[in-house]
Each structure stands twice: as structure tokens, then as C-alpha cells.
Rosetta silent file (secondary structure, phi, psi, omega in degrees, C-alpha in Angstrom):
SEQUENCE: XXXXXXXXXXXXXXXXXXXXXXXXXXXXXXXXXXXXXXXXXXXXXXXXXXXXXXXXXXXXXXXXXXXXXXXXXXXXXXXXXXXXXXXXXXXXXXXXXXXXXXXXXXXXXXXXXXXXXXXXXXXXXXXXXXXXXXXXXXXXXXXXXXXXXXXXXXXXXXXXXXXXXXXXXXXXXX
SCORE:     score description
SCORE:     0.000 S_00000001
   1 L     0.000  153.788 -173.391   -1.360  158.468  351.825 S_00000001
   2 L  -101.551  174.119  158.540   -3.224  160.751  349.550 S_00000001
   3 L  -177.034  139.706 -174.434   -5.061  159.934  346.463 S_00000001
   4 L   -92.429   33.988 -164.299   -6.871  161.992  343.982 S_00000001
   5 E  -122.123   77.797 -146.405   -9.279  159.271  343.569 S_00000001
   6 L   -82.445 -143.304  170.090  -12.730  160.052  345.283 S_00000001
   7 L   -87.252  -48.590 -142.073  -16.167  157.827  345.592 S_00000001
   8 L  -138.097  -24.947 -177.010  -17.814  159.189  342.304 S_00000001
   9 E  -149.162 -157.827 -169.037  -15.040  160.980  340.519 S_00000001
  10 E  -174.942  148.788 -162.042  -11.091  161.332  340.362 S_00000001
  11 E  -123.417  124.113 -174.529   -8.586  164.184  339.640 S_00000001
  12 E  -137.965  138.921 -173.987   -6.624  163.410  337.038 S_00000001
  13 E   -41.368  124.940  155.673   -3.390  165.328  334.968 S_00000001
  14 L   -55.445  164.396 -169.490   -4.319  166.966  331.625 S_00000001
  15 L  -137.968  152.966 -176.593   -3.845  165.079  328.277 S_00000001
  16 L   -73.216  -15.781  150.938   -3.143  166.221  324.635 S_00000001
  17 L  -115.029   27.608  115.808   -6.749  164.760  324.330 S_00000001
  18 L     8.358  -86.103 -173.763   -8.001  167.567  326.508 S_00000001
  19 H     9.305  -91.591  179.211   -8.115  169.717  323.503 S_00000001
  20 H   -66.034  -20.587 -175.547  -11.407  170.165  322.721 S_00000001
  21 H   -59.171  -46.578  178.356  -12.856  169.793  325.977 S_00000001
  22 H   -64.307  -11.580 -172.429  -10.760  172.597  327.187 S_00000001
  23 H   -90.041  -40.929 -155.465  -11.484  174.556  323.661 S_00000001
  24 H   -93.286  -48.611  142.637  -15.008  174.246  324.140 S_00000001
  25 H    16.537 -105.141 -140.902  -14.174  175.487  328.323 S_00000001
  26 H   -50.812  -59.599 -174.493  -12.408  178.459  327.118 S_00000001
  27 L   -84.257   32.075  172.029  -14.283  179.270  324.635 S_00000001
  28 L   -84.645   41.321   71.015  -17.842  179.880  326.348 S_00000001
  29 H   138.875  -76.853 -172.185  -18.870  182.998  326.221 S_00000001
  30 H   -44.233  -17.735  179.778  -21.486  182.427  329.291 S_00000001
  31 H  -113.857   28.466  171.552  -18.483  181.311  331.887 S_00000001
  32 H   -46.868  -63.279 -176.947  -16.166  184.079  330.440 S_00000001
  33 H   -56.887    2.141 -157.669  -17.133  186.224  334.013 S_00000001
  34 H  -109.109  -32.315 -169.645  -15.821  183.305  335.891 S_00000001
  35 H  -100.043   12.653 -148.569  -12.151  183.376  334.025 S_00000001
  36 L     9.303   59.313  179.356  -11.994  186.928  333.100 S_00000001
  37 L   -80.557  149.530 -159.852  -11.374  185.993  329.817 S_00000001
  38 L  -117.170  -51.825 -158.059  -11.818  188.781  327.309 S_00000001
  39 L  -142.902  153.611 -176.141  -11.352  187.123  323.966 S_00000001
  40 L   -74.967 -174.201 -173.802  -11.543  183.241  322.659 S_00000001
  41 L  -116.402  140.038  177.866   -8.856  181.115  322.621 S_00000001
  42 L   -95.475  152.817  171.176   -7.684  178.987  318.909 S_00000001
  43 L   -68.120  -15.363  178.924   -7.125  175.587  319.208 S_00000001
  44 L   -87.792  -49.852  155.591   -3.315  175.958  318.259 S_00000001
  45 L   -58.302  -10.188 -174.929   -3.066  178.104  321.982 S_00000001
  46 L  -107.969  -49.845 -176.364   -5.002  175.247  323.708 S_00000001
  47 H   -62.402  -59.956 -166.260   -2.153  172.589  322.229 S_00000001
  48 H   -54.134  -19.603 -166.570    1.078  174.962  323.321 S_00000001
  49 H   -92.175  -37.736 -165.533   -0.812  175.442  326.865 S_00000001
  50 H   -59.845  -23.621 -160.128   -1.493  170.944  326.827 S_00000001
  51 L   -70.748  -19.928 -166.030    2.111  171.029  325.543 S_00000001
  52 L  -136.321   16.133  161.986    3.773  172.368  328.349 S_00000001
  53 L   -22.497  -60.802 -171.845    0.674  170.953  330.947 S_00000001
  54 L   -17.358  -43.312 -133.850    3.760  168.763  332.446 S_00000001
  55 L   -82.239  142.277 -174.326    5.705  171.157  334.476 S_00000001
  56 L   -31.491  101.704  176.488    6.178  171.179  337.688 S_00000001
  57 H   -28.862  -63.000  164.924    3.753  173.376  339.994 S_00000001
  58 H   -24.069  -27.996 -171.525    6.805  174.722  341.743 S_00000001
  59 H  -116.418  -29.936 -168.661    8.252  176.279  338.568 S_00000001
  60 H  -109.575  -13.060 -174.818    5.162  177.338  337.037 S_00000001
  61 L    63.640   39.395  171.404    2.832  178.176  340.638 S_00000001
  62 E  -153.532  166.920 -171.124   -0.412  176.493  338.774 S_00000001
  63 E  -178.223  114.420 -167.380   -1.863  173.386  338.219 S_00000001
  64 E  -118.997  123.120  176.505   -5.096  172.194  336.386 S_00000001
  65 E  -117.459  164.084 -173.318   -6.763  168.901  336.479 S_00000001
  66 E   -83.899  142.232  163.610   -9.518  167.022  334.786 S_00000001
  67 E   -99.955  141.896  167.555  -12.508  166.024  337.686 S_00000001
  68 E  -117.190  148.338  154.793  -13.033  162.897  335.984 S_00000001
  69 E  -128.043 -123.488 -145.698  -15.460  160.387  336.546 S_00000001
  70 L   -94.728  -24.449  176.238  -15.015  156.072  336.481 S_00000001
  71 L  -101.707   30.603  163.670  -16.257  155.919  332.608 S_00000001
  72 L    68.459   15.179  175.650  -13.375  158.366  331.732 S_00000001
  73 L  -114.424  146.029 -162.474  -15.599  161.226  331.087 S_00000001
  74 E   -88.893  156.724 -172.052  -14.004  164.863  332.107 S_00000001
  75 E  -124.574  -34.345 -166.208  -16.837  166.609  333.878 S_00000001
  76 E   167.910  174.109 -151.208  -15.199  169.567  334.546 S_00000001
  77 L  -122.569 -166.001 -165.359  -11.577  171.257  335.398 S_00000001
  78 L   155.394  121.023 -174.097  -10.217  172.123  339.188 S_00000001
  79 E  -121.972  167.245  161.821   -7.117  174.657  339.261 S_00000001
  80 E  -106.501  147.186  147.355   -4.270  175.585  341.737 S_00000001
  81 E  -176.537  171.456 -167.653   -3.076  178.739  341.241 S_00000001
  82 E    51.103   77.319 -157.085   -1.115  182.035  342.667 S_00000001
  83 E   -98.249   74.043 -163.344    0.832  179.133  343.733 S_00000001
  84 E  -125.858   82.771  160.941    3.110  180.405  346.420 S_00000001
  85 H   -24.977  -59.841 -164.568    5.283  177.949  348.584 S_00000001
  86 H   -65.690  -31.468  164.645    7.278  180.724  350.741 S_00000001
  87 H  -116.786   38.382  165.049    3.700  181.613  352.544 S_00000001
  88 L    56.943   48.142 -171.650    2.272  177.928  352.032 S_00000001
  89 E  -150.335  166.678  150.406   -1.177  179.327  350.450 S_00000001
  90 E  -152.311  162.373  168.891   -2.685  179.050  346.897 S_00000001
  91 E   -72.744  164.964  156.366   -5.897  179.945  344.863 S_00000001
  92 L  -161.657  155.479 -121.655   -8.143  177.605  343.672 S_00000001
  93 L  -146.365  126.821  162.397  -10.576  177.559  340.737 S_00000001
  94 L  -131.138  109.756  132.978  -13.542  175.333  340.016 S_00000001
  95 L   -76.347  145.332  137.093  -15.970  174.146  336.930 S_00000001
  96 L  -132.324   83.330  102.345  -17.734  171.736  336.036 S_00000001
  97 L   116.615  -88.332 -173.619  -18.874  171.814  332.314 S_00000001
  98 L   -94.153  121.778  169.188  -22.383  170.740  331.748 S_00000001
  99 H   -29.095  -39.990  177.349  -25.066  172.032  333.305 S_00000001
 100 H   -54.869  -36.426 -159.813  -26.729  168.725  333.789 S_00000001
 101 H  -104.020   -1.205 -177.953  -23.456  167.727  335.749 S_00000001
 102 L   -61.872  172.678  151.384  -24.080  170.571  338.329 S_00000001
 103 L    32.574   46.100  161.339  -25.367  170.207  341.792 S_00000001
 104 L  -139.394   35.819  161.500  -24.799  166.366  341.901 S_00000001
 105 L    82.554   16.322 -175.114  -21.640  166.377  344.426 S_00000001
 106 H   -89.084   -0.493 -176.816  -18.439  166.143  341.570 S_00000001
 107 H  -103.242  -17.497  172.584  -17.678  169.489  342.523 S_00000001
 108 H   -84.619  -15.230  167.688  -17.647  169.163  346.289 S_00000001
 109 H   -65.811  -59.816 -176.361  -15.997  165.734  346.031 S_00000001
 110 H   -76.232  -16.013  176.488  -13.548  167.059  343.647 S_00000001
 111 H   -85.844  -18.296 -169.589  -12.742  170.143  346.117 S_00000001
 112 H   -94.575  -49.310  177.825  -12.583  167.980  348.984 S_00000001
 113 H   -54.707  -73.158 -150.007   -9.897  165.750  346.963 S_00000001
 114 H   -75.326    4.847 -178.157   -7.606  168.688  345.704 S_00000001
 115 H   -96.844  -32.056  172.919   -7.670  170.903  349.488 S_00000001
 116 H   -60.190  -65.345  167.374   -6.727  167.083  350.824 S_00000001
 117 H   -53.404  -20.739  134.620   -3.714  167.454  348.520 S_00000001
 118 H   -37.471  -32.869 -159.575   -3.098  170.666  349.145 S_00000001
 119 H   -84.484  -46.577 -175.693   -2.773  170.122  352.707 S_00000001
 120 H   -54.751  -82.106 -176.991   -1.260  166.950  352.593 S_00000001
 121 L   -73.468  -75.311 -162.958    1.356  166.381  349.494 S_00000001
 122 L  -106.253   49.825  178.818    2.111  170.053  349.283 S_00000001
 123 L    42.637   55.327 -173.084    1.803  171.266  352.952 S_00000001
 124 L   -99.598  116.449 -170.795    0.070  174.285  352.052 S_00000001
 125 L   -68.401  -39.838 -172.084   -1.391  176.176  355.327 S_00000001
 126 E  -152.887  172.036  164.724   -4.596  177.855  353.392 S_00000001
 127 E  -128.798  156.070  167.291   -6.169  178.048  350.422 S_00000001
 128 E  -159.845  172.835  169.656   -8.542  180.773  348.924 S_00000001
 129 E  -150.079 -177.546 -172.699  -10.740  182.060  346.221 S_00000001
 130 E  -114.013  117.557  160.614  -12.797  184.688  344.303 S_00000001
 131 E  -132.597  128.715 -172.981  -16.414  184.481  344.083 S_00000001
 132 E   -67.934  151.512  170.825  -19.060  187.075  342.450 S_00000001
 133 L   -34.860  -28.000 -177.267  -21.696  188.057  344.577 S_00000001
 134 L  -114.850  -20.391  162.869  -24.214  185.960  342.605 S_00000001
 135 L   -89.228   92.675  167.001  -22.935  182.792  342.283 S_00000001
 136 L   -39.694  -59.290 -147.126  -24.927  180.933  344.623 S_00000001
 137 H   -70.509  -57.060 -162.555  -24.004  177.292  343.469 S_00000001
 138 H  -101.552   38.894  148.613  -19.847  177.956  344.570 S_00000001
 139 H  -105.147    0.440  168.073  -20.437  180.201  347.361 S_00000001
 140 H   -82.512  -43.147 -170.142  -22.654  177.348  348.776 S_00000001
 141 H   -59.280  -24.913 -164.586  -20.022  174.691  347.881 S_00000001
 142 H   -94.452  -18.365 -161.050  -16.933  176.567  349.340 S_00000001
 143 H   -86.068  -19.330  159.411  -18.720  177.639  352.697 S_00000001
 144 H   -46.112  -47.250  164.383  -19.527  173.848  352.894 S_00000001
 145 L  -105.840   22.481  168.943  -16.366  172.712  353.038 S_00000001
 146 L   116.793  -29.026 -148.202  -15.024  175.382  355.654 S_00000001
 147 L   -70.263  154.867 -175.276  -13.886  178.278  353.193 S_00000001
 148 E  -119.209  133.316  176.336  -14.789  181.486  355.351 S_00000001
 149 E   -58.293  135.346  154.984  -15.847  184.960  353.953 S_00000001
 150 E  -153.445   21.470  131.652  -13.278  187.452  355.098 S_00000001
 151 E  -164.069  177.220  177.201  -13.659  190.058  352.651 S_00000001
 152 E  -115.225  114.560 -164.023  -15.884  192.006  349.907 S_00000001
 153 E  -106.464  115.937 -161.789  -13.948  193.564  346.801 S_00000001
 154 E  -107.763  140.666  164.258  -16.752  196.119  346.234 S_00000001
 155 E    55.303   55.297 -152.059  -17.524  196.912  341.887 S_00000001
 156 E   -95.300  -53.327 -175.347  -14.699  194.515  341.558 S_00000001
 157 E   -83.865  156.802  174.327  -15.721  192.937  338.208 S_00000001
 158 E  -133.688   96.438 -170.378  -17.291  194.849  335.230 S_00000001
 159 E  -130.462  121.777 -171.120  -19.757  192.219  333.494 S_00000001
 160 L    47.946   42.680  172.556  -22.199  193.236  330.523 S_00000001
 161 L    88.230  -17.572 -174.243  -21.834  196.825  331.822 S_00000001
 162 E  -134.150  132.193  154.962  -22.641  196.967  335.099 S_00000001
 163 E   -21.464   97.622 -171.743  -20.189  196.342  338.411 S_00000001
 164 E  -112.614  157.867  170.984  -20.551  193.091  340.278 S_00000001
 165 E   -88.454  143.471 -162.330  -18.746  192.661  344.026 S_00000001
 166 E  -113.611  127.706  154.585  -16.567  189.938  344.514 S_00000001
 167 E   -89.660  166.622  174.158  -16.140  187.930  347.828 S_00000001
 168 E  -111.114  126.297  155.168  -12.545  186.735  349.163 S_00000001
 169 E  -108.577  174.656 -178.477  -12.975  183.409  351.189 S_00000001
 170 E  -163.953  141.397 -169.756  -10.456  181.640  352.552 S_00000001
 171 E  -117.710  134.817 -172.270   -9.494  178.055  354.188 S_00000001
 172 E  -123.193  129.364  151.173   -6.615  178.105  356.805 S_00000001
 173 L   -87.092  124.871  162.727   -5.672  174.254  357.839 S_00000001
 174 L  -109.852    0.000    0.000   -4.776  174.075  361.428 S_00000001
């Protein structure tokens, strides 16, 4: 059996009181390179996205959860996404919030929870992600848990003017 329920934290479904956490998220100017977000988000665009949170991964190919941890406070967010059932693989996406809340295992805990439910609950054969060149903190965390380099997207990103390179890793369950 699976469960999204770790030692220290827990993956849990957004809620309409989400809101601001995800408003203050969205809107942060400093993790902007991480989403390639361009522009902020209103609080009226943050309810219609909680509003329709529900739906089925299958129908929408994404899926975002709260890392939670035992006194109910969201720490940080953990996505699915490019969601693709006919060739068992998806992306996945990781934050966690506060600086403070960094480097003290919710994010490798919480990745090690949602690749067991990938593999498990929705069979999924791999997983993968995007990471700039410079973020140390999640190219230590995914190479931790198995993800493997297997390519370099050279001048991939354009952040504060200048070109950054992008790795592709990737986790195949055999």
C-alpha cells in the first residue's frame, strides 16, 4: 500500500485555504527562474486555479500537492506534470517556501513519497526534471535519490539578461 504520509512530513491535496500560501509562491519574484513565470499572479487567478484543484490527473496531466508537516504547516509545494500515461513518464517540480525550511530533509522525504506514488499508484516507468546549472541544493537532492543527468539544454533559460544552461535528469524504475 502506498501512503503520502512520510516520517517528518506528508503530501497532501490543495485546499481553498491554499490561497495565500500559493499567492505569496507565485508571486516571488526571486523563484520566478524556477517557474518561468513572467508576470504575478492576482489572488482571483489563484481561487479559479484552487477551484478546479480537484480534477483528475488523467484529464488534466498535472497534479500539485502541499509537503505538509504534522502541525499542519505547508512547507512547500511538489508537482506532477507533462503528465503522460501512453509512455508511463511525467515531470516533476519541487519547492519548499522558506528558506529556513531548506536543507532539513522535507524536500527529499517529500520526493521520495511522490516518485513512490508515481511508481506505485500510477505505474509510471520514469520520471524527470529541469534543473539550471546553478542550483546546487535540487541537483544534489535529485542525484540523491537516483535521478541521472542525461542531457544539457545549452543558453536554455534567459535570467536577468544573461543565458543560463539547463540540465535534463531523469529516473527510469526498473
Amino acid at each position: 500500500m502506498i501512503s503520502l504520509k512520510g516520517k517528518h512530513i506528508y503530501l497532501r491535496a490543495l485546499e481553498p485555504d491554499d490561497l495565500e500560501f500559493i499567492f505569496a509562491i507565485e508571486n516571488d519574484e526571486m523563484i520566478w527562474e524556477l517557474s518561468n513565470t513572467q508576470a504575478p499572479y492576482s489572488r482571483f487567478v489563484i481561487k479559479q486555479y484552487l477551484e478546479h484543484a480537484h480534477k483528475d490527473i488523467f484529464e488534466v496531466k498535472q497534479l500539485r500537492l502541499v509537503i505538509s508537516n504534522y502541525d499542519h504547516v505547508a512547507l512547500g509545494l511538489i508537482d506532477i506534470f507533462d503528465f503522460d500515461f501512453k509512455h508511463s513518464r511525467a515531470g516533476v517540480g519541487i519547492l519548499i517556501k522558506e528558506i529556513a525550511n531548506r536543507a532539513n530533509g522535507y524536500g527529499k522525504e517529500a520526493l521520495k513519497l511522490l516518485m513512490d506514488y508515481c511508481f506505485i499508484h500510477l505505474g509510471l516507468h520514469q520520471l524527470y526534471c529541469n534543473i539550471s546549472e546553478d542550483n546546487e541544493a535540487s541537483l544534489k537532492l535529485f542525484t540523491g535519490l537516483g535521478f541521472k543527468k542525461i542531457g544539457l539544454k545549452k543558453d536554455w533559460n534567459l535570467v536577468n539578461g544573461a543565458f543560463k544552461n539547463e540540465y535534463l535528469f531523469q529516473f527510469i524504475n526498473h
